[in-house]
mmCIF file as gemmi writes it, N, C-alpha and C atoms, coordinates in Angstrom:
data_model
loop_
_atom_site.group_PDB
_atom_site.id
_atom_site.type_symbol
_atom_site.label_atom_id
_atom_site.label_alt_id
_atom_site.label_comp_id
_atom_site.label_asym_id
_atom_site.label_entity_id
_atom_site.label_seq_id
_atom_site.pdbx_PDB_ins_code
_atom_site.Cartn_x
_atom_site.Cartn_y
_atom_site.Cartn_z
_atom_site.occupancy
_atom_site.B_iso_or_equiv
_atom_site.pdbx_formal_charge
_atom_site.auth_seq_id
_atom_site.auth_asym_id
_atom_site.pdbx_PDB_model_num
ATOM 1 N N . UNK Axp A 1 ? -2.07 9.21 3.64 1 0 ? 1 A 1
ATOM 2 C CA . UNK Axp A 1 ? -1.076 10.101 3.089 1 0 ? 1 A 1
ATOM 3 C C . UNK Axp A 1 ? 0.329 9.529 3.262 1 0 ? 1 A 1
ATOM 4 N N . UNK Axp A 2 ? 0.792 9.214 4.262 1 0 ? 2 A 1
ATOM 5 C CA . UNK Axp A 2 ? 1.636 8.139 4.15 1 0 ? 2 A 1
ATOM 6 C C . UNK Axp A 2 ? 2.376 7.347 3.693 1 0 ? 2 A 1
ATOM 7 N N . UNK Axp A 3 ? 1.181 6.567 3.12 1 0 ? 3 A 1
ATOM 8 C CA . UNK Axp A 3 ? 1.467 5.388 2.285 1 0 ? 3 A 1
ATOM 9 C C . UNK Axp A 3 ? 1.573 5.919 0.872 1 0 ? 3 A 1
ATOM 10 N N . UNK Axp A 4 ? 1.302 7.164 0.714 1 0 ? 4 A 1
ATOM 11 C CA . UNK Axp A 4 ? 1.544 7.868 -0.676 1 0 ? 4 A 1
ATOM 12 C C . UNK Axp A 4 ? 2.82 8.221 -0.753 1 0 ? 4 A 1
ATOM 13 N N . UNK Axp A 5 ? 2.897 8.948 0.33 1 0 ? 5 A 1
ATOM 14 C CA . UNK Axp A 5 ? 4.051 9.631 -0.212 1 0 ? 5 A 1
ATOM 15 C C . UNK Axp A 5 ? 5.655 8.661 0.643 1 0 ? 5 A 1
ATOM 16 N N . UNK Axp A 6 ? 5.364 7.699 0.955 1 0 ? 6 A 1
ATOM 17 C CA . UNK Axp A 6 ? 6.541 6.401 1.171 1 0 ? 6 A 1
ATOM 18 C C . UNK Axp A 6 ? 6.935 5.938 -0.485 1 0 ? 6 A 1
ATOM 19 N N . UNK Axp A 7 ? 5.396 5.808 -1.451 1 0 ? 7 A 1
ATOM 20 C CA . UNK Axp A 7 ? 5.748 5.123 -2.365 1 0 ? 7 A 1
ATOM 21 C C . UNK Axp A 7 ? 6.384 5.778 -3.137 1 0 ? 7 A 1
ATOM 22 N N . UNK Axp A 8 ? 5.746 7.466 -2.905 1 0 ? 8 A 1
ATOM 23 C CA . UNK Axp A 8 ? 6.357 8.572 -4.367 1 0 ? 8 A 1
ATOM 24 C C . UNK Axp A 8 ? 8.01 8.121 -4.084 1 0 ? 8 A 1
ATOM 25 N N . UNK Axp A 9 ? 8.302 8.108 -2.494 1 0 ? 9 A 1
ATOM 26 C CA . UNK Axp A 9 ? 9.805 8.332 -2.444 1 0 ? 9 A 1
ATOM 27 C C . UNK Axp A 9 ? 10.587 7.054 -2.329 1 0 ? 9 A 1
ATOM 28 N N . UNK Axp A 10 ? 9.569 6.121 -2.59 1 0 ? 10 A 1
ATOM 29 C CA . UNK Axp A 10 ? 10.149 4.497 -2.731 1 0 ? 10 A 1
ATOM 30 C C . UNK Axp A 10 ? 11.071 4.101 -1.918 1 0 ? 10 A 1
ATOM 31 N N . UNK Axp A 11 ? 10.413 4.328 -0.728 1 0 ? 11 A 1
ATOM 32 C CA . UNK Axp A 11 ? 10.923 4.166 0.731 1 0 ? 11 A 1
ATOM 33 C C . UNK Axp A 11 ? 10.92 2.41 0.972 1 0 ? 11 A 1
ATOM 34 N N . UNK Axp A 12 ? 10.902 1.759 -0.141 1 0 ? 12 A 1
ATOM 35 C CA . UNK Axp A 12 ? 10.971 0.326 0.602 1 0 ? 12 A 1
ATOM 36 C C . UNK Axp A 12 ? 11.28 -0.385 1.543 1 0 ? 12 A 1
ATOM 37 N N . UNK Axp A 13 ? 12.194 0.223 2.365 1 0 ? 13 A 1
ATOM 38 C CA . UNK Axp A 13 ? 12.668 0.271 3.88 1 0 ? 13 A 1
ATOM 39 C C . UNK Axp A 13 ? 11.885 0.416 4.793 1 0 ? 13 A 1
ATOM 40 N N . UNK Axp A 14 ? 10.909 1.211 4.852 1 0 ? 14 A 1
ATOM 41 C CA . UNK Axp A 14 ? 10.27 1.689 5.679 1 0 ? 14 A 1
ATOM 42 C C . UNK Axp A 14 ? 8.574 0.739 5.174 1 0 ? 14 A 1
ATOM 43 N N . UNK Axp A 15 ? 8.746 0.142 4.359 1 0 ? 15 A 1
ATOM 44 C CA . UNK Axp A 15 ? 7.288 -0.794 4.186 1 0 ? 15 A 1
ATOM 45 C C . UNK Axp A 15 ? 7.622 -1.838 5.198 1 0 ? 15 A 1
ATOM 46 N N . UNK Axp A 16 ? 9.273 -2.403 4.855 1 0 ? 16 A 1
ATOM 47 C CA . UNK Axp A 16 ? 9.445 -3.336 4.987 1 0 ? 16 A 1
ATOM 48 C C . UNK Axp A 16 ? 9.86 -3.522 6.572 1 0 ? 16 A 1
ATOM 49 N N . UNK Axp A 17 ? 9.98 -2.399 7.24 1 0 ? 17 A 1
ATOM 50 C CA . UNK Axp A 17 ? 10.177 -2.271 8.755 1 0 ? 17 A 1
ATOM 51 C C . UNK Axp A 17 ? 8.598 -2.681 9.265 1 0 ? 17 A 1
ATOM 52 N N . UNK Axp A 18 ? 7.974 -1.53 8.757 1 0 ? 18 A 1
ATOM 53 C CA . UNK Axp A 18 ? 6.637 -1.77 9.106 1 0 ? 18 A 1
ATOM 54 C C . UNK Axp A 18 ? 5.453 -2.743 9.292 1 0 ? 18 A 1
ATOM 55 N N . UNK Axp A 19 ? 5.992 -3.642 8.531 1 0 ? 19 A 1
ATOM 56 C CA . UNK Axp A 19 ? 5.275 -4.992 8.259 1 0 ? 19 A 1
ATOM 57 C C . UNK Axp A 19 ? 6.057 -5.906 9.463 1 0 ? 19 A 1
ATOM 58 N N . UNK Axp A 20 ? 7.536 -6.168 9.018 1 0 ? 20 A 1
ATOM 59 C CA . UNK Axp A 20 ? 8.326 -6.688 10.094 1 0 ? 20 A 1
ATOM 60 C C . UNK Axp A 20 ? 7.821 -5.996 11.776 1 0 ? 20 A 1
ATOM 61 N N . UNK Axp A 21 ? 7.879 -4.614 12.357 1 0 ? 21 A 1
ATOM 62 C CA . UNK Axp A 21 ? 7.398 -4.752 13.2 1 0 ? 21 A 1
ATOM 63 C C . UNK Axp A 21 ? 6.249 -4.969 14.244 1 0 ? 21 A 1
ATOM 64 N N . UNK Axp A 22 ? 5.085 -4.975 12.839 1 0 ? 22 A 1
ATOM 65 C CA . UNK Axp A 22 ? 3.782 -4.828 13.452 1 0 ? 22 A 1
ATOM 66 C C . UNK Axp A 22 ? 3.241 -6.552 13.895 1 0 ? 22 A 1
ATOM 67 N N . UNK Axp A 23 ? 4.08 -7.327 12.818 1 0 ? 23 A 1
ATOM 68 C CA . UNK Axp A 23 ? 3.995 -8.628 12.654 1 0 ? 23 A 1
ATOM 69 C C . UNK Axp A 23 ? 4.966 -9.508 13.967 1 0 ? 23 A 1
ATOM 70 N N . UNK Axp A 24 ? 6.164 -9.063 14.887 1 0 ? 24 A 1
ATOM 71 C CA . UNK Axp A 24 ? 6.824 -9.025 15.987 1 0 ? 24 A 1
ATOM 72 C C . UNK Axp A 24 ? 5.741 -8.665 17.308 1 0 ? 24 A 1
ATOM 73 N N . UNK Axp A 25 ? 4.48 -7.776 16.887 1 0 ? 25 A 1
ATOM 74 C CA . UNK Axp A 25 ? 3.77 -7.394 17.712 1 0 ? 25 A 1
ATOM 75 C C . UNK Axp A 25 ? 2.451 -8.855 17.838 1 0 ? 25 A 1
ATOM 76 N N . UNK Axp A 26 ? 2.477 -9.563 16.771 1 0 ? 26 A 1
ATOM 77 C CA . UNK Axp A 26 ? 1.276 -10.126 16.736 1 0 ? 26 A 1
ATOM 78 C C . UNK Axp A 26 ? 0.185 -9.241 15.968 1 0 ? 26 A 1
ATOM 79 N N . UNK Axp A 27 ? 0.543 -8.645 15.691 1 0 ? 27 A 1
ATOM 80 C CA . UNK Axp A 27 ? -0.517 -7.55 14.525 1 0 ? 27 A 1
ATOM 81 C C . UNK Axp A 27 ? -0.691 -7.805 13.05 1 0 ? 27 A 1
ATOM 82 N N . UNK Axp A 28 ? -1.971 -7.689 12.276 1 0 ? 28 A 1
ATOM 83 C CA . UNK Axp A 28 ? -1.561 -7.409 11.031 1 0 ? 28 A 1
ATOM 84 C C . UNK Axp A 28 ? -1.476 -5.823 10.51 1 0 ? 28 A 1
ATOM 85 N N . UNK Axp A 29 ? -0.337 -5.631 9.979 1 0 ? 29 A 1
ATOM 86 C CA . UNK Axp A 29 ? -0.297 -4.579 9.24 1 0 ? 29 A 1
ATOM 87 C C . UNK Axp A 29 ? -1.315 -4.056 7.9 1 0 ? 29 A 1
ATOM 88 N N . UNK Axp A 30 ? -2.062 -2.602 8.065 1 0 ? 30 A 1
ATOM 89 C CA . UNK Axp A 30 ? -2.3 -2.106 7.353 1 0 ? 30 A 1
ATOM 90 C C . UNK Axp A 30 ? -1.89 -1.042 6.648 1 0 ? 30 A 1
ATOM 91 N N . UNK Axp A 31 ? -2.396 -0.762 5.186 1 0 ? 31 A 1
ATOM 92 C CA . UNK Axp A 31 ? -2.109 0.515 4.109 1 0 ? 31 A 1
ATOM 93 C C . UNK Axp A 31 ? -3.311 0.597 3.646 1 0 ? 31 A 1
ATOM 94 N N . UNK Axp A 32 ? -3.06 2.228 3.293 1 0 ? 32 A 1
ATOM 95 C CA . UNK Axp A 32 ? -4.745 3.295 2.871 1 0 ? 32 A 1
ATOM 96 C C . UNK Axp A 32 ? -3.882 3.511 1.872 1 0 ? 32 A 1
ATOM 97 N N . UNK Axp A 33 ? -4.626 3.583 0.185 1 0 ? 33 A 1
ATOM 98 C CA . UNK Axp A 33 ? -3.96 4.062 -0.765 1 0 ? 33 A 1
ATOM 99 C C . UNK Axp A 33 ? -5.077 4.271 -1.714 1 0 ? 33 A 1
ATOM 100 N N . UNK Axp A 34 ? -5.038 5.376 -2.112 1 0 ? 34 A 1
ATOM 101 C CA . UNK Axp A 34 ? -5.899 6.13 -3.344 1 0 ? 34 A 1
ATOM 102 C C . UNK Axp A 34 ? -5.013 5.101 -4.727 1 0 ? 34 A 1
ATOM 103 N N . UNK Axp A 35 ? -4.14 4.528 -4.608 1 0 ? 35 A 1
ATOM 104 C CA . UNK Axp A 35 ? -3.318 4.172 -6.053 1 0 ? 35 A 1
ATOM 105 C C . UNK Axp A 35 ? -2.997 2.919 -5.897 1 0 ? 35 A 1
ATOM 106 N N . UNK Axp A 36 ? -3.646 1.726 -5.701 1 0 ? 36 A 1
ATOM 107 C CA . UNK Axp A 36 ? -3.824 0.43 -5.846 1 0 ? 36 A 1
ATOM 108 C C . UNK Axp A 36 ? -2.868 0.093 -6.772 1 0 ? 36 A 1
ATOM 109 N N . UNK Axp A 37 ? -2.756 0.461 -7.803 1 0 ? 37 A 1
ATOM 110 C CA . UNK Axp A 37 ? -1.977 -0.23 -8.848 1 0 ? 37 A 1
ATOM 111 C C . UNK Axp A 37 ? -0.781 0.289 -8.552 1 0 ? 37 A 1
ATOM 112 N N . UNK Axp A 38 ? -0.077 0.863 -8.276 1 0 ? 38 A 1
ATOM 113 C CA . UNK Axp A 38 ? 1.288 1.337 -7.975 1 0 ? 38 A 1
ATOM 114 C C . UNK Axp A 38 ? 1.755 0.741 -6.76 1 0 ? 38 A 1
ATOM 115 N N . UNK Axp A 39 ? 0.496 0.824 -5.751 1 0 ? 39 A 1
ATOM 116 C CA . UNK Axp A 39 ? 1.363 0.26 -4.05 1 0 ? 39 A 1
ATOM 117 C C . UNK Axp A 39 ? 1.406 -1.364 -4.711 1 0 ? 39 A 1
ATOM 118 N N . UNK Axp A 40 ? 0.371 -1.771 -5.334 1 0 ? 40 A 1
ATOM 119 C CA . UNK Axp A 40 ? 0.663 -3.73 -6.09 1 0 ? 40 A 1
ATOM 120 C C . UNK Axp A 40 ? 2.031 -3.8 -6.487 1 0 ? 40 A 1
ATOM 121 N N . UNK Axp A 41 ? 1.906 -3.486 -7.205 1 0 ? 41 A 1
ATOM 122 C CA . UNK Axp A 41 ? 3.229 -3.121 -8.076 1 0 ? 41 A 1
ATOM 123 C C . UNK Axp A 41 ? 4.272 -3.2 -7.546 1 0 ? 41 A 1
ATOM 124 N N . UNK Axp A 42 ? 4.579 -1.754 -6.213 1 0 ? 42 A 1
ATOM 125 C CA . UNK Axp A 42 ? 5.859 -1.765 -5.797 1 0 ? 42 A 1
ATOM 126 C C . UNK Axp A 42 ? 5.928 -2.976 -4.69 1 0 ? 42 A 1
ATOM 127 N N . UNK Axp A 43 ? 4.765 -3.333 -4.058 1 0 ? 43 A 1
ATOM 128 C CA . UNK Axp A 43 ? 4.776 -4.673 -3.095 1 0 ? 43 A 1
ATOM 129 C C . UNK Axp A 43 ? 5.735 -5.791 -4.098 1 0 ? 43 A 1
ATOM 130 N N . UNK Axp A 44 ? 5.111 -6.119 -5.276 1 0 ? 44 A 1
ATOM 131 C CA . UNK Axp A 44 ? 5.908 -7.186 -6.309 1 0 ? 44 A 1
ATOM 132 C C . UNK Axp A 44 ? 7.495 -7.058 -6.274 1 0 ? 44 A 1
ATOM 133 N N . UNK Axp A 45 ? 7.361 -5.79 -6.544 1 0 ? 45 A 1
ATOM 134 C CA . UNK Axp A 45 ? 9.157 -5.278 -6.833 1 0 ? 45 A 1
ATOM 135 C C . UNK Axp A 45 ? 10.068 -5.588 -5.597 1 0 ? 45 A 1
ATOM 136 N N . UNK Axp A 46 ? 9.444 -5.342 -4.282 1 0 ? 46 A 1
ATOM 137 C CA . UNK Axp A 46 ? 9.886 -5.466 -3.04 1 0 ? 46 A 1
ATOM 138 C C . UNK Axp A 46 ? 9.889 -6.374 -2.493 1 0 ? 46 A 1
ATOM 139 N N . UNK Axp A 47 ? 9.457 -7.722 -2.92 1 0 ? 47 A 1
ATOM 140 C CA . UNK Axp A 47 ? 8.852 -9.147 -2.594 1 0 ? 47 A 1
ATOM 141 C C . UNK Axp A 47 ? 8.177 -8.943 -1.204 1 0 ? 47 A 1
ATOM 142 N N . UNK Axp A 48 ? 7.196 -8.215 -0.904 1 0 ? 48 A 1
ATOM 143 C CA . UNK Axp A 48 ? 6.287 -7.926 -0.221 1 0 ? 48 A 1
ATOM 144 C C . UNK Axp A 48 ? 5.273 -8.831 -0.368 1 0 ? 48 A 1
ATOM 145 N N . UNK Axp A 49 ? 4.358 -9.65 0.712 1 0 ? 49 A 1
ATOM 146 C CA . UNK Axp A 49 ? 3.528 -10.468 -0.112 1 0 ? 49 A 1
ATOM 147 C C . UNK Axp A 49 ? 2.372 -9.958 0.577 1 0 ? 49 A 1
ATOM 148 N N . UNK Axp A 50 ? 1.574 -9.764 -0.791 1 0 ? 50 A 1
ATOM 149 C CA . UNK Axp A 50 ? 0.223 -8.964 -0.125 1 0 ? 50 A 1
ATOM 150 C C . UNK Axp A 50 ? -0.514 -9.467 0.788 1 0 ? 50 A 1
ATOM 151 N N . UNK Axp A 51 ? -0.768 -11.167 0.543 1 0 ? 51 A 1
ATOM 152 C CA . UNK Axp A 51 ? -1.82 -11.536 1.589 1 0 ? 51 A 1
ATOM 153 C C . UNK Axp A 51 ? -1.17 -11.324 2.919 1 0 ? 51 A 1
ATOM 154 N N . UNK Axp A 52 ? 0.129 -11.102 3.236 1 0 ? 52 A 1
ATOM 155 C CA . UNK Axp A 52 ? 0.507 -10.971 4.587 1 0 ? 52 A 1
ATOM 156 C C . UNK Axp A 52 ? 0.055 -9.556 5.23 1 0 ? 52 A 1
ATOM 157 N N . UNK Axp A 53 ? -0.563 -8.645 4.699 1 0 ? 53 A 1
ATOM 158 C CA . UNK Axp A 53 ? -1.266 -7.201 5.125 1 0 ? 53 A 1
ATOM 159 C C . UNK Axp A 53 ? -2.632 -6.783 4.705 1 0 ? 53 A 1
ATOM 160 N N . UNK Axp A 54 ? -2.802 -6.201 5.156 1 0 ? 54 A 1
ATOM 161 C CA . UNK Axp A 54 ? -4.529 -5.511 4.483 1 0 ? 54 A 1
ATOM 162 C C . UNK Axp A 54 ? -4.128 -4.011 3.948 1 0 ? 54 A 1
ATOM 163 N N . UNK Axp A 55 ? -4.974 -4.047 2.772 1 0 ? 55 A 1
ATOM 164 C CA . UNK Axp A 55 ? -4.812 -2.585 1.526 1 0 ? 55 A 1
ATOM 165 C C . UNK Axp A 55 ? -6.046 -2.318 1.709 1 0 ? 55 A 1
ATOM 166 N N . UNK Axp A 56 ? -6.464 -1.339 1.846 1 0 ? 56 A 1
ATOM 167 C CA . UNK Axp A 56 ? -7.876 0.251 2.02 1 0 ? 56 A 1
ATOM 168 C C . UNK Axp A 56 ? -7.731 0.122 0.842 1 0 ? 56 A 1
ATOM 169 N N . UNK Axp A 57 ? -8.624 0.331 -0.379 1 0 ? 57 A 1
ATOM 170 C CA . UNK Axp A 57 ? -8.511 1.15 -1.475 1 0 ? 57 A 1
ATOM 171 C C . UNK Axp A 57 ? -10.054 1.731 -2.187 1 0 ? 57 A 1
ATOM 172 N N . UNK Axp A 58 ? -10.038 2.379 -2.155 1 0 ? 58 A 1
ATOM 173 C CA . UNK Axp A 58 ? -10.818 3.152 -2.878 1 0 ? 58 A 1
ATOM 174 C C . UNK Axp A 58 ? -11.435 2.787 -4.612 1 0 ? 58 A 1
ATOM 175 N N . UNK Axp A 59 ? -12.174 1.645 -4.557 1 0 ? 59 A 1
ATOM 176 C CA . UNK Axp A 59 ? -13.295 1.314 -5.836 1 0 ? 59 A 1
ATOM 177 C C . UNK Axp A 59 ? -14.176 1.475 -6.248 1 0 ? 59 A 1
ATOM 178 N N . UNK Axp A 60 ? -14.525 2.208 -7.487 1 0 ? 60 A 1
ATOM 179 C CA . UNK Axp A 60 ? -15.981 2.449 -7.528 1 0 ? 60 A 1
ATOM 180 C C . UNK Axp A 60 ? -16.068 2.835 -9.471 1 0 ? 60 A 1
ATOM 181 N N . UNK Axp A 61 ? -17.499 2.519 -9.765 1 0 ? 61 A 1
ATOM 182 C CA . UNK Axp A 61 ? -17.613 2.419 -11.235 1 0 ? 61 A 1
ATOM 183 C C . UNK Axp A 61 ? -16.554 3.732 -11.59 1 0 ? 61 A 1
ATOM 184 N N . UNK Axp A 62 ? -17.075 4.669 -11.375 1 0 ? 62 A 1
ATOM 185 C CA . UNK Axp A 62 ? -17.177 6.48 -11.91 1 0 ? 62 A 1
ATOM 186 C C . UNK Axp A 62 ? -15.486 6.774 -11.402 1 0 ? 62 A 1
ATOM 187 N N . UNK Axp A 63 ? -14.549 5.965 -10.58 1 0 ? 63 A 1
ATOM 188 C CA . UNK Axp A 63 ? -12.903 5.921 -10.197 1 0 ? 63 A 1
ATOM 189 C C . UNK Axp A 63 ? -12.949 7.911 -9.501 1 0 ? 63 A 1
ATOM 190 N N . UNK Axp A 64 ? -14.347 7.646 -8.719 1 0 ? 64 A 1
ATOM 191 C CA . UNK Axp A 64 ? -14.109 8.871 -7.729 1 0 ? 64 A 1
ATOM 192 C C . UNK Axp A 64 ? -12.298 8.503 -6.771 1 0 ? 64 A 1
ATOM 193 N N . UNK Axp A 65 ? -12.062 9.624 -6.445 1 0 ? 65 A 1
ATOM 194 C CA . UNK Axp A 65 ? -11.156 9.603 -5.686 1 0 ? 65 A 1
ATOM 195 C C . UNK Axp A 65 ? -10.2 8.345 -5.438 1 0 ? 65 A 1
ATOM 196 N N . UNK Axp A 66 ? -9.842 7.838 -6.782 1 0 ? 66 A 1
ATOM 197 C CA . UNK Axp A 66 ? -8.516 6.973 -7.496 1 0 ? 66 A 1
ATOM 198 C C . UNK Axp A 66 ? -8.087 7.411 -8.067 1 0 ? 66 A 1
ATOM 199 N N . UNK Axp A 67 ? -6.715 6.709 -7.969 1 0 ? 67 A 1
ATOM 200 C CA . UNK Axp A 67 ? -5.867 7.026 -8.866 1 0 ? 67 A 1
ATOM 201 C C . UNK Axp A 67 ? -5.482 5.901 -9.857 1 0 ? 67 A 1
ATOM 202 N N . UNK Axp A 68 ? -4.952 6.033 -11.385 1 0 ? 68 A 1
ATOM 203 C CA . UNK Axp A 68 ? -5.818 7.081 -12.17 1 0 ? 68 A 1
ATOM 204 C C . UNK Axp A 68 ? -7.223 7.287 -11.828 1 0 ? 68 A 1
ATOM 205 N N . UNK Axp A 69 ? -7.935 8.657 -11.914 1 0 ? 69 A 1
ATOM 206 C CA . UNK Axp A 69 ? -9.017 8.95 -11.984 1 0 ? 69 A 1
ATOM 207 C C . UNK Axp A 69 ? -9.678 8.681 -13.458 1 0 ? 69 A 1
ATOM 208 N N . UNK Axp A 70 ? -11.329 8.209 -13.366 1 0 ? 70 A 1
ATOM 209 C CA . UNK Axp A 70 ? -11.755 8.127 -14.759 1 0 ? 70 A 1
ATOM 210 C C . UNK Axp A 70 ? -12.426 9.293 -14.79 1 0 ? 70 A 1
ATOM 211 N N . UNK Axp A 71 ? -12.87 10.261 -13.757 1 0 ? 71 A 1
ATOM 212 C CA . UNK Axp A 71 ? -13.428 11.536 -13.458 1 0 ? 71 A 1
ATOM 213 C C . UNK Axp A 71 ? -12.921 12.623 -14.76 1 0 ? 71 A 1
């Protein structure tokens, strides 16, 4: 939920803390997102680079519980 509603409010600040501090820890940073194509997206816009984190996302033929839904 989170990671949803950072992106609705295009909190890019707060991705970009998050990554920066987890990565200061020796950690990799993760995100859970029902909306793959939007968190891609705003990672691009933000020069976020994906392979530097791990993305949860939710795939499947029938786009249960994605966003867009094909339901």
């Amino acid at each position: 939920m989170i990671t949803g509603l950072c992106l609705a409010l295009n909190l890019d600040w707060f991705f970009q803390f998050y990554i920066d501090y987890l990565h200061k820890l020796g950690l990799t940073p993760g995100f859970n997102s029902g909306n793959f194509a939007l968190l891609f997206q705003k990672f691009q816009e933000w020069n976020i680079t994906v392979g530097d984190v791990v993305i949860a996302v939710l795939f499947n033929k029938v786009g249960f519980q994605m966003v867009p839904s094909r339901v």
